[in-house]
C-alpha positions as CSV (number, residue, x, y, z in Angstrom):
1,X,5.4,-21.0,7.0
2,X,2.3,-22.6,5.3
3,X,0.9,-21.3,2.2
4,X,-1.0,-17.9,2.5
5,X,-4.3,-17.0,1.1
6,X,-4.2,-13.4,-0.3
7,X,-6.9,-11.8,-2.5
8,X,-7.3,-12.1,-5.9
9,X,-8.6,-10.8,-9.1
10,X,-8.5,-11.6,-12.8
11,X,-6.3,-8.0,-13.4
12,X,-2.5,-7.8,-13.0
13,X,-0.5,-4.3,-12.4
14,X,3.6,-4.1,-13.1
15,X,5.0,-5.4,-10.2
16,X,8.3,-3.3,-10.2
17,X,6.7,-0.2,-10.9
18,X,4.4,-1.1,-7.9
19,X,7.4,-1.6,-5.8
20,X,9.0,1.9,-7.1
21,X,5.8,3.6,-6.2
22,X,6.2,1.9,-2.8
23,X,9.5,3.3,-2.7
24,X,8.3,7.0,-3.0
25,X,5.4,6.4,-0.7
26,X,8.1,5.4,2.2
27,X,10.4,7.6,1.8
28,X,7.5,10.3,2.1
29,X,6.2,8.4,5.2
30,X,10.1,8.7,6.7
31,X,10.2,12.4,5.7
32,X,6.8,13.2,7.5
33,X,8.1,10.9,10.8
34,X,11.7,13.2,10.8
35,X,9.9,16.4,10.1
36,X,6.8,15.8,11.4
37,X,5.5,18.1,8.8
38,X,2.1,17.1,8.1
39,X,1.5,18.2,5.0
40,X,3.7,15.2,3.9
41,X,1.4,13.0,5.4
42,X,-2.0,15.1,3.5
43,X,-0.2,14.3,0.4
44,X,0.4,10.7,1.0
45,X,-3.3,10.5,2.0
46,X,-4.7,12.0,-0.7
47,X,-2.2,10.3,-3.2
48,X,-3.6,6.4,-1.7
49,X,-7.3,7.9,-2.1
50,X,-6.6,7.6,-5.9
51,X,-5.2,4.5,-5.4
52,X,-7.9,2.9,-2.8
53,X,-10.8,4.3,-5.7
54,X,-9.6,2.9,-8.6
55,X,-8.3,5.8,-10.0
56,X,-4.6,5.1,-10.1
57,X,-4.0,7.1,-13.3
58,X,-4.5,10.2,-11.4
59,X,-2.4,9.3,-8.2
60,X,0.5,11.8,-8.3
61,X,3.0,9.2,-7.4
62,X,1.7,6.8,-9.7
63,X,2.2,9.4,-13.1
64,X,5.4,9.7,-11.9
65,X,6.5,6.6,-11.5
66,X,4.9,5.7,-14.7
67,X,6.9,8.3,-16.1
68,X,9.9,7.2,-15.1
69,X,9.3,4.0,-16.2
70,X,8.8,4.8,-19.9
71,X,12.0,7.4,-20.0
72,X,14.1,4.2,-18.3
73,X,12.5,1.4,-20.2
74,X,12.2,-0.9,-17.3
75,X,11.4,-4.5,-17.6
76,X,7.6,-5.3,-16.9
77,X,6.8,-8.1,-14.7
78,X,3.0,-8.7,-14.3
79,X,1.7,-10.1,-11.0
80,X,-2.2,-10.4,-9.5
81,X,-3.9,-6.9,-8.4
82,X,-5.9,-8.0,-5.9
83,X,-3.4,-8.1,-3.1
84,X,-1.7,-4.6,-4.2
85,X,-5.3,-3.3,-4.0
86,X,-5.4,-4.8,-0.5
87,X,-2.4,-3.0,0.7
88,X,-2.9,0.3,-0.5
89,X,-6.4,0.3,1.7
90,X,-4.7,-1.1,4.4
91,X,-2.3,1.8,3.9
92,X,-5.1,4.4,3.3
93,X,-6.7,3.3,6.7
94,X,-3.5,3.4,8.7
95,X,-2.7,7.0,6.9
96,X,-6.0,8.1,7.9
97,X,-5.9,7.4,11.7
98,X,-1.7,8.9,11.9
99,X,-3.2,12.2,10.2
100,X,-6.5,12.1,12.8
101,X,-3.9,11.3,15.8
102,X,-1.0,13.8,14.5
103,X,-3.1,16.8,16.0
104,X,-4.5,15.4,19.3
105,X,-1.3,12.4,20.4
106,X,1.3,13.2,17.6
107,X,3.8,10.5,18.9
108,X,0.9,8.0,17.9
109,X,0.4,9.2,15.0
110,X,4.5,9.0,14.2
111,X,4.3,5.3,15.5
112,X,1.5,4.3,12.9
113,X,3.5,5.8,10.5
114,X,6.4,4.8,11.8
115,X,4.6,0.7,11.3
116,X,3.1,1.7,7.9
117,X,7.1,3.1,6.8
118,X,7.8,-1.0,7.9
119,X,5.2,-2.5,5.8
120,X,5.6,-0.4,2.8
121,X,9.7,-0.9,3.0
122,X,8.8,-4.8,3.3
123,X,7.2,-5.1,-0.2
124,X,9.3,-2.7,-2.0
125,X,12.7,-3.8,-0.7
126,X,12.1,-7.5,0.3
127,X,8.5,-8.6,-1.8
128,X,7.1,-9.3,1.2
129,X,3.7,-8.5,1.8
130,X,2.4,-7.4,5.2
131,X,-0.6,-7.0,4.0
132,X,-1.4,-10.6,2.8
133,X,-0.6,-12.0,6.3
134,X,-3.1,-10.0,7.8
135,X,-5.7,-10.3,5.2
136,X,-4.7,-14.7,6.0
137,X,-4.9,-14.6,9.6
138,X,-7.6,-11.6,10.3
139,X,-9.9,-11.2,6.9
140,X,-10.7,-14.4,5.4
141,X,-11.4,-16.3,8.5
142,X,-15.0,-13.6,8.1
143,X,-15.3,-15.0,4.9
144,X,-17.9,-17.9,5.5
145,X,-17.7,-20.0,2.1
146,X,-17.1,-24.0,1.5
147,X,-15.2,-23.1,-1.3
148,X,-12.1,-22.2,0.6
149,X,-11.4,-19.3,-2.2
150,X,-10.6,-15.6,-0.9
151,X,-13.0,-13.2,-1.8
152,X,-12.4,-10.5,-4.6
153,X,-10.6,-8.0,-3.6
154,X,-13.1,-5.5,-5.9
């Protein structure tokens, strides 16, 4: 595969606590596809709203993992926070149209969810990111510069 061109910025986020807080996010993604309790799926909403807006000290998922982090003393390991930024809109956006589709074609919205469960499982098991392949192939192809740098992601 050639090399991929994902956002970046000049911030960097904890990559392992990123990938825990992917971790939660999925499993509450699986939980709303079994139950199909959509609550689950408000939370998770309003939990990547924080996330999407900059204001990832008040995401609930993100305090907690953040405080699991300093009771367990895990390692730190710093990566670019552009494409993490990337993802969690892409996430907010395919969270937003599962919760519009739940009430009106509710297997729909359990197959969006269903694909976003996939994407989030691929960066937090595997560190593979969905979300760069599609910001390669679908959003910087828009961007119309000489310079042949991606965009910021801010």
């Amino acid at each position: 595969m050639n090399q991929l061109i994902c956002p970046i910025s000049s911030q960097q986020i904890n990559e392992n606590a990123s990938r825990v807080t992917a971790s939660v996010i999925a499993i509450l993604v699986i939980l709303f596809i079994v139950t199909q309790n959509v609550w689950i799926l408000t939370f998770v909403l309003f939990d990547f709203s924080f996330r999407i807006f900059k204001k990832v000290k008040f995401s609930p998922v993100s305090c907690f993992v953040r405080r699991f982090y300093n009771l367990a003393k895990l390692p730190t390991k710093l990566v670019d926070k552009a494409p993490k930024v990337f993802a969690a809109r892409l996430g907010f956006l395919m969270t937003v149209v599962s919760f519009g589709l739940f009430f009106f074609l509710p297997l729909t919205a359990t197959i969006i969810a269903g694909v976003l469960a996939v994407f989030i499982l691929a960066d937090a098991l595997f560190n593979f990111c969905i979300g760069c392949i599609i910001y390669h192939y679908l959003i910087f192809p828009l961007y119309d510069d000489n310079s042949k740098e991606p965009p910021p992601a801010e």
